[in-house]
CHARMM internal coordinates of N, CA and C (Angstrom, degrees):
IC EDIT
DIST 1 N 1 CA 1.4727
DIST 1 CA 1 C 1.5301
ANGL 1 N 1 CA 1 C 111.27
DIST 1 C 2 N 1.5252
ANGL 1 CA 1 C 2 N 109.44
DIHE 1 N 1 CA 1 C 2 N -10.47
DIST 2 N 2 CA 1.5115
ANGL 1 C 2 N 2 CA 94.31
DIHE 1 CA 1 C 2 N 2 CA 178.23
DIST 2 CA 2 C 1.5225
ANGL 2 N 2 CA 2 C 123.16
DIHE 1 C 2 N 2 CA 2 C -96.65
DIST 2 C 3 N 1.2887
ANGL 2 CA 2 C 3 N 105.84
DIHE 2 N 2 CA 2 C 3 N -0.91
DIST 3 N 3 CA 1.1291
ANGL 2 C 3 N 3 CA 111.31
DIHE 2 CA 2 C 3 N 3 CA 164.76
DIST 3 CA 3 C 1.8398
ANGL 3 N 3 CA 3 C 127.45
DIHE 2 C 3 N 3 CA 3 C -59.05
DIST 3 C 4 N 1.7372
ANGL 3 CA 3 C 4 N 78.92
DIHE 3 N 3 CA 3 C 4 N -65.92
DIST 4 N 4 CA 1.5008
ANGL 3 C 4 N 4 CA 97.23
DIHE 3 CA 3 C 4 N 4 CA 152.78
DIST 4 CA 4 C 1.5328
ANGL 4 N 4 CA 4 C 137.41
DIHE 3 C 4 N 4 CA 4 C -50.19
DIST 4 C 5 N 0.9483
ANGL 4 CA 4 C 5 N 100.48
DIHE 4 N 4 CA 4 C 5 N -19.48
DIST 5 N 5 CA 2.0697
ANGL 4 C 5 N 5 CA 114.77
DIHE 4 CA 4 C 5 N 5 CA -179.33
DIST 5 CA 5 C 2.1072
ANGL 5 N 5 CA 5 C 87.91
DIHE 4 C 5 N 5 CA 5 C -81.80
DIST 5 C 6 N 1.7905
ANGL 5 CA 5 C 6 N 105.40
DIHE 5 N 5 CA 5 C 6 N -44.13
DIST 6 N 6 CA 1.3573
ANGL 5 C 6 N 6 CA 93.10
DIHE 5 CA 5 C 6 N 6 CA -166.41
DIST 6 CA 6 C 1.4805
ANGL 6 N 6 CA 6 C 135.76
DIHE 5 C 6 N 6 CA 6 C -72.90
DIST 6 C 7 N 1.6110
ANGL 6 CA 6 C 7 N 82.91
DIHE 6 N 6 CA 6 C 7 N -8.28
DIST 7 N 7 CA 2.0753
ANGL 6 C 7 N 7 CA 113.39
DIHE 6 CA 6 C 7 N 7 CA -175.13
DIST 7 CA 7 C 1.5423
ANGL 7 N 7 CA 7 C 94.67
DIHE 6 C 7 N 7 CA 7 C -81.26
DIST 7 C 8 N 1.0999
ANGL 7 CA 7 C 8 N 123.74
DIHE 7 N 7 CA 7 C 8 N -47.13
DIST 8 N 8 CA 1.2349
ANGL 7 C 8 N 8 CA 145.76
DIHE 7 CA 7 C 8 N 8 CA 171.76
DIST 8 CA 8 C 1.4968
ANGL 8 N 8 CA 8 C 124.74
DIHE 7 C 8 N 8 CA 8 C -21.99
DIST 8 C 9 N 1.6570
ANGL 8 CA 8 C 9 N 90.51
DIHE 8 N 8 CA 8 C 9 N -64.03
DIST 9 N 9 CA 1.3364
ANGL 8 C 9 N 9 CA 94.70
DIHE 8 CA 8 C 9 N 9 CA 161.97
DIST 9 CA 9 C 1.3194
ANGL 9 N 9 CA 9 C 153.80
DIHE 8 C 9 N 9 CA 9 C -109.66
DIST 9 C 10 N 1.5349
ANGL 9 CA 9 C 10 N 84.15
DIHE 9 N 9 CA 9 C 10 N 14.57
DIST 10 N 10 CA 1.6798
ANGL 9 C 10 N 10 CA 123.11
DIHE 9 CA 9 C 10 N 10 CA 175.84
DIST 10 CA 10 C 1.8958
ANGL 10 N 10 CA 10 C 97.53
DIHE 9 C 10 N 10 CA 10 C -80.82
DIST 10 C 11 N 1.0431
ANGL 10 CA 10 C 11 N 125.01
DIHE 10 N 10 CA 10 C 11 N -25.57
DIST 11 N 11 CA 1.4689
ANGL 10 C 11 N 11 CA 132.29
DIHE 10 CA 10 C 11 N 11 CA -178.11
DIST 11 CA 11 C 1.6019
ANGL 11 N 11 CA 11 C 80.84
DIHE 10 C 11 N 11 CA 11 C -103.16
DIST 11 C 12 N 1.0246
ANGL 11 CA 11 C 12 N 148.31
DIHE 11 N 11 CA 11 C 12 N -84.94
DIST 12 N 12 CA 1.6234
ANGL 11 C 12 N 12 CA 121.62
DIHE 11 CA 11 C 12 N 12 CA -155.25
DIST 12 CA 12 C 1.6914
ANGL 12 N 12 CA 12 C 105.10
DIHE 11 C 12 N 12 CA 12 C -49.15
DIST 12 C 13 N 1.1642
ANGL 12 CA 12 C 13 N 140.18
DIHE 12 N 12 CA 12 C 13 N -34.22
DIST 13 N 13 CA 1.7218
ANGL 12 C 13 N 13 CA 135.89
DIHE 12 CA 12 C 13 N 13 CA -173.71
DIST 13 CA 13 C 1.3281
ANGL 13 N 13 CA 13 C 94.06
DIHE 12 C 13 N 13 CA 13 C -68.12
DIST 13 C 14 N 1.6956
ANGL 13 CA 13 C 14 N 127.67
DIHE 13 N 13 CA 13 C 14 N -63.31
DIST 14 N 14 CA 1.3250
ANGL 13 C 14 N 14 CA 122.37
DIHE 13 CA 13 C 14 N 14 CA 171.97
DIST 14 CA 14 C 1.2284
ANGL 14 N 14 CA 14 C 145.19
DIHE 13 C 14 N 14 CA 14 C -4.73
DIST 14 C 15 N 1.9158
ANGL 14 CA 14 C 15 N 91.10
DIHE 14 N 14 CA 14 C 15 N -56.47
DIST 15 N 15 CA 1.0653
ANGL 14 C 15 N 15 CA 139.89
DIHE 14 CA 14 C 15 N 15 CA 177.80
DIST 15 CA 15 C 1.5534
ANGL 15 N 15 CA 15 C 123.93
DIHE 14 C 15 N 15 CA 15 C -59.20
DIST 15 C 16 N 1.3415
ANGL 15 CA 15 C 16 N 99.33
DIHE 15 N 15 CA 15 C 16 N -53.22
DIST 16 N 16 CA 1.4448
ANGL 15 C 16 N 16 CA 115.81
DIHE 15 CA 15 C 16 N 16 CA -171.96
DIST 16 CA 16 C 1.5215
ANGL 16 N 16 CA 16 C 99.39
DIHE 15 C 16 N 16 CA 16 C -90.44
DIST 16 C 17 N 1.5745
ANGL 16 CA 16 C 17 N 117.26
DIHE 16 N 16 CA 16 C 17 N -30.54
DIST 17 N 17 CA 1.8549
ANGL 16 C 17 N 17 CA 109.55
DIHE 16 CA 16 C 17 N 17 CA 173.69
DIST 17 CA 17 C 1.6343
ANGL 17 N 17 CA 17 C 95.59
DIHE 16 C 17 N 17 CA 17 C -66.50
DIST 17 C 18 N 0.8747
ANGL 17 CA 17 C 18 N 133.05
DIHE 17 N 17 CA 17 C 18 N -48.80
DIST 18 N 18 CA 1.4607
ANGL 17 C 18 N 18 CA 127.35
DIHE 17 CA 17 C 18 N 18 CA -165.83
DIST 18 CA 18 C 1.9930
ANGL 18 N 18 CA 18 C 108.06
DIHE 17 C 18 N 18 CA 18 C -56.81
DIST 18 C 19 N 1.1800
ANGL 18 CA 18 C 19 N 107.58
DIHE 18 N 18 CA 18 C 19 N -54.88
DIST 19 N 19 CA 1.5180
ANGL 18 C 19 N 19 CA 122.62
DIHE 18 CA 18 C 19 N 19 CA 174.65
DIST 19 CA 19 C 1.8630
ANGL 19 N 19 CA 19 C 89.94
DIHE 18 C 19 N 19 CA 19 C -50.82
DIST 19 C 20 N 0.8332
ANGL 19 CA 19 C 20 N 113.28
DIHE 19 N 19 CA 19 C 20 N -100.77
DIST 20 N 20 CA 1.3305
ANGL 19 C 20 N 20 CA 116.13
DIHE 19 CA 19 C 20 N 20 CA -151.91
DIST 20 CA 20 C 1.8678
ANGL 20 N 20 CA 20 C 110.57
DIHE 19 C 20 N 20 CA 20 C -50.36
DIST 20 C 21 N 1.0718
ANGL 20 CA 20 C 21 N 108.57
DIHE 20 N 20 CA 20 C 21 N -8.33
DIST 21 N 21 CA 1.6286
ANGL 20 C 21 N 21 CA 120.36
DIHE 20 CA 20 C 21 N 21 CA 159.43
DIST 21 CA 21 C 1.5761
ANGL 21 N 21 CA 21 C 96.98
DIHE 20 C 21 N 21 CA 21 C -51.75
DIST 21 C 22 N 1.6754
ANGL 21 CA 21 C 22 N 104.10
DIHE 21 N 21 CA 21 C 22 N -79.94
DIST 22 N 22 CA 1.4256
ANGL 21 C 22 N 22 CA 131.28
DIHE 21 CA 21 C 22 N 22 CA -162.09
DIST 22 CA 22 C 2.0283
ANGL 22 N 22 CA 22 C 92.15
DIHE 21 C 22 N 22 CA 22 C -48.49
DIST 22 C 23 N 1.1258
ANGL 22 CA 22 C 23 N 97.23
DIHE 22 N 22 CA 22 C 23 N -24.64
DIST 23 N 23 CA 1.9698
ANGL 22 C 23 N 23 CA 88.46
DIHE 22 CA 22 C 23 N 23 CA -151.39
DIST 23 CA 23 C 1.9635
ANGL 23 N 23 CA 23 C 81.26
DIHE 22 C 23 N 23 CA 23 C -87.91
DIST 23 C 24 N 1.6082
ANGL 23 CA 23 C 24 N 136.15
DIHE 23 N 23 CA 23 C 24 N -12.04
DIST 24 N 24 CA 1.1081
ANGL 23 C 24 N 24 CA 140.35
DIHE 23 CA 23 C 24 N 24 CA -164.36
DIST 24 CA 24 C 1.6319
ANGL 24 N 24 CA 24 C 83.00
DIHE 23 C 24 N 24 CA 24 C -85.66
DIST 24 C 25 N 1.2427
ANGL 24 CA 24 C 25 N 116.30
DIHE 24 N 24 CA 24 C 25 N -62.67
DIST 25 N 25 CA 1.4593
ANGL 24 C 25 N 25 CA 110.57
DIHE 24 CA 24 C 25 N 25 CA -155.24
DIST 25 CA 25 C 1.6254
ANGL 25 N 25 CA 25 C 102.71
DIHE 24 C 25 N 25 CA 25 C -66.38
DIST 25 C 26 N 1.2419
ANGL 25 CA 25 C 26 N 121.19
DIHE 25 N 25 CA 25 C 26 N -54.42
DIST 26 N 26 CA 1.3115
ANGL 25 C 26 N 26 CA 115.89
DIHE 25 CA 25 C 26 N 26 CA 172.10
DIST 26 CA 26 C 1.4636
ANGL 26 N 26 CA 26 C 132.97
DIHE 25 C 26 N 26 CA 26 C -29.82
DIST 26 C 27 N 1.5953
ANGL 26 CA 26 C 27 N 111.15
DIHE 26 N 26 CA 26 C 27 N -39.70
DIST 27 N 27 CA 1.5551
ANGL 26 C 27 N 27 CA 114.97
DIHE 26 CA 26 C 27 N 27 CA 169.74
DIST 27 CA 27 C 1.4033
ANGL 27 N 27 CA 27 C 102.02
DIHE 26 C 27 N 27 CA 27 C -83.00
DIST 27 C 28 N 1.4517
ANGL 27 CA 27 C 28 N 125.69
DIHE 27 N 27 CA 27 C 28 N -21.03
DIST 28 N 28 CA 1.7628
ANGL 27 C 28 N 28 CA 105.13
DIHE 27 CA 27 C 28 N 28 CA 173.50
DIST 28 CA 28 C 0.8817
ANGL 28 N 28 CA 28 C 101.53
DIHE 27 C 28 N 28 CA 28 C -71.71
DIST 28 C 29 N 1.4823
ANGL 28 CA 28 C 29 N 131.96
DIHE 28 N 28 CA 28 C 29 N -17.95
DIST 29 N 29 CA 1.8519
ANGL 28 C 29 N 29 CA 121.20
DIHE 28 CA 28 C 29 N 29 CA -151.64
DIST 29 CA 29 C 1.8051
ANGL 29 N 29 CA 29 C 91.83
DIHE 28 C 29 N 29 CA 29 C -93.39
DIST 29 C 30 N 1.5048
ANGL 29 CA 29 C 30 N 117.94
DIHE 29 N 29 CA 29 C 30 N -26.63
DIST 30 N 30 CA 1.2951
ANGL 29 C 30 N 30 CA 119.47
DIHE 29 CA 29 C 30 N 30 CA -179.87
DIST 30 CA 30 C 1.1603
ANGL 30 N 30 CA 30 C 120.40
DIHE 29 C 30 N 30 CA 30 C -74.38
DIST 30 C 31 N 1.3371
ANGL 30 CA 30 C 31 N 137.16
DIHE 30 N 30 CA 30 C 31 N -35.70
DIST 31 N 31 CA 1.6787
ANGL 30 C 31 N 31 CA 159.19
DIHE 30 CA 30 C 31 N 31 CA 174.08
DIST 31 CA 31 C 1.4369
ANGL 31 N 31 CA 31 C 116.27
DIHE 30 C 31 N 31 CA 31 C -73.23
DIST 31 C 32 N 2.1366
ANGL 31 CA 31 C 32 N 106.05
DIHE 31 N 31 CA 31 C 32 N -26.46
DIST 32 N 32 CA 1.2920
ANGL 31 C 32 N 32 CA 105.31
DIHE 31 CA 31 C 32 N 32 CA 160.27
DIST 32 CA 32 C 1.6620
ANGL 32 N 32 CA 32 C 117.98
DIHE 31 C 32 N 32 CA 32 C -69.19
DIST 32 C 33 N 1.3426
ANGL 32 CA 32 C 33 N 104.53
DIHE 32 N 32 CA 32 C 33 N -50.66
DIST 33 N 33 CA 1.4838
ANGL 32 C 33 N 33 CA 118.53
DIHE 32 CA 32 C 33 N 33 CA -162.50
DIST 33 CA 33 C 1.5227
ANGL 33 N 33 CA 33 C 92.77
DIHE 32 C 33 N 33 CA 33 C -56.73
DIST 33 C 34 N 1.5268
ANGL 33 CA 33 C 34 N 115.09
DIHE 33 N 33 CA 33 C 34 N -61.93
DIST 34 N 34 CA 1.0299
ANGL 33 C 34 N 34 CA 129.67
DIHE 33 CA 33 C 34 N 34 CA -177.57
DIST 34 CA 34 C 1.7959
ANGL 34 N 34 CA 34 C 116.36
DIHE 33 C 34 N 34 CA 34 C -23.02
DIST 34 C 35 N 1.4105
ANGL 34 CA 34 C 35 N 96.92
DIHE 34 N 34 CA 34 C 35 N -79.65
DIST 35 N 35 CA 1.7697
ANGL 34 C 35 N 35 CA 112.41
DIHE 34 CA 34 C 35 N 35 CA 170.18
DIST 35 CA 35 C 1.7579
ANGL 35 N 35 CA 35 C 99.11
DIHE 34 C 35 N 35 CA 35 C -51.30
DIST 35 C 36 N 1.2196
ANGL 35 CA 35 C 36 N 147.01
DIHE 35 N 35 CA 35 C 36 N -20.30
DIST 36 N 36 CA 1.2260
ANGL 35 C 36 N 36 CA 135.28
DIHE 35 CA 35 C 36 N 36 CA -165.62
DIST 36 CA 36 C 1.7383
ANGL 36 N 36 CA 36 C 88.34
DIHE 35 C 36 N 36 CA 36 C -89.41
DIST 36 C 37 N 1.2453
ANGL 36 CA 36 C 37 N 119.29
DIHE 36 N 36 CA 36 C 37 N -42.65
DIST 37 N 37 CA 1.6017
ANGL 36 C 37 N 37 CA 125.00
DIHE 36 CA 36 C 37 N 37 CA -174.15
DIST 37 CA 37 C 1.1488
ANGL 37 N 37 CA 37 C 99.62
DIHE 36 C 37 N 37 CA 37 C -45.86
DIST 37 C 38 N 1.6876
ANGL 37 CA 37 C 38 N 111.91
DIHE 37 N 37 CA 37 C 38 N -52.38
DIST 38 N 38 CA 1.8462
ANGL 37 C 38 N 38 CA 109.67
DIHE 37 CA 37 C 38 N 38 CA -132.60
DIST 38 CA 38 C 1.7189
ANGL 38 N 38 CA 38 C 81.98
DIHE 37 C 38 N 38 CA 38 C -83.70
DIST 38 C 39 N 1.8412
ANGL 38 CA 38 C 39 N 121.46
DIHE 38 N 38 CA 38 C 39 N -28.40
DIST 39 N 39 CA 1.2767
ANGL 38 C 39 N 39 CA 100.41
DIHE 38 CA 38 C 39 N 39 CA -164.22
DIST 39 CA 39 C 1.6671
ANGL 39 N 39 CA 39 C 112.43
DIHE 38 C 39 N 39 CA 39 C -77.82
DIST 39 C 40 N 1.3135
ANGL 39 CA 39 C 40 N 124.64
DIHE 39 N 39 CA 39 C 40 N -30.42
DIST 40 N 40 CA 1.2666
ANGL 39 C 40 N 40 CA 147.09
DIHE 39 CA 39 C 40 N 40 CA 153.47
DIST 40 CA 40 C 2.0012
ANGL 40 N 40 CA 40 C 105.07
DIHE 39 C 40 N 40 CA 40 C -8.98
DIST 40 C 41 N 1.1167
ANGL 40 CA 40 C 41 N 72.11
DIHE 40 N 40 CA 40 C 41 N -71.30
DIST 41 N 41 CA 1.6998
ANGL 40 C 41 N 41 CA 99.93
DIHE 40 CA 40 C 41 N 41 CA -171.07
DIST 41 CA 41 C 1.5588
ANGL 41 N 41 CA 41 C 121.83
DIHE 40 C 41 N 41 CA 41 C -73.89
DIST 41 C 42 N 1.4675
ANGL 41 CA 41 C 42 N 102.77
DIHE 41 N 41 CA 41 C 42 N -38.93
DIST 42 N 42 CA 1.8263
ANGL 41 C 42 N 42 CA 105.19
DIHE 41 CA 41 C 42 N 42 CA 158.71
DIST 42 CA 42 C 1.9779
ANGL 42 N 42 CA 42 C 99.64
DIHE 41 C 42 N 42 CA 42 C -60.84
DIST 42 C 43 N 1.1795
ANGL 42 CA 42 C 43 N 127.34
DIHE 42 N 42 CA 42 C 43 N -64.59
DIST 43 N 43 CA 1.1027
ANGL 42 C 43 N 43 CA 105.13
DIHE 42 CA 42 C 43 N 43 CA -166.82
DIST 43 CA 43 C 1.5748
ANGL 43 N 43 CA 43 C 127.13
DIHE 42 C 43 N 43 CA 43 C -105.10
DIST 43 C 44 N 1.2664
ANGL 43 CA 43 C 44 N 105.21
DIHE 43 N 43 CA 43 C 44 N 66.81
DIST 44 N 44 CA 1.0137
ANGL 43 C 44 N 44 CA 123.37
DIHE 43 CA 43 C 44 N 44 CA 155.97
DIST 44 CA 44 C 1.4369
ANGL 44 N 44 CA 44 C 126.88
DIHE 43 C 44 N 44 CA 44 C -132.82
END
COOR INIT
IC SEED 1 N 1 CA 1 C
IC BUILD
């Protein structure tokens, strides 16, 4: 089982690099839209 406990948590780190990848792009994708708003809106 300790092998298995060690695969284990080699797929939960995986896991959590992948999430916090996804959670990186999401705040660029928000700060893009975001800055696309504010410039939108300054010139108009």
């Amino acid at each position: 089982t300790a092998l298995w406990e060690q695969g284990q948590g080699q797929q939960e780190r995986r896991q959590r690099e992948i999430l916090l990848h996804l959670v990186r792009i999401d705040c660029l994708w928000l700060r893009t839209s975001l800055a696309l708003t504010v410039m939108e809106w300054l010139n108009s």
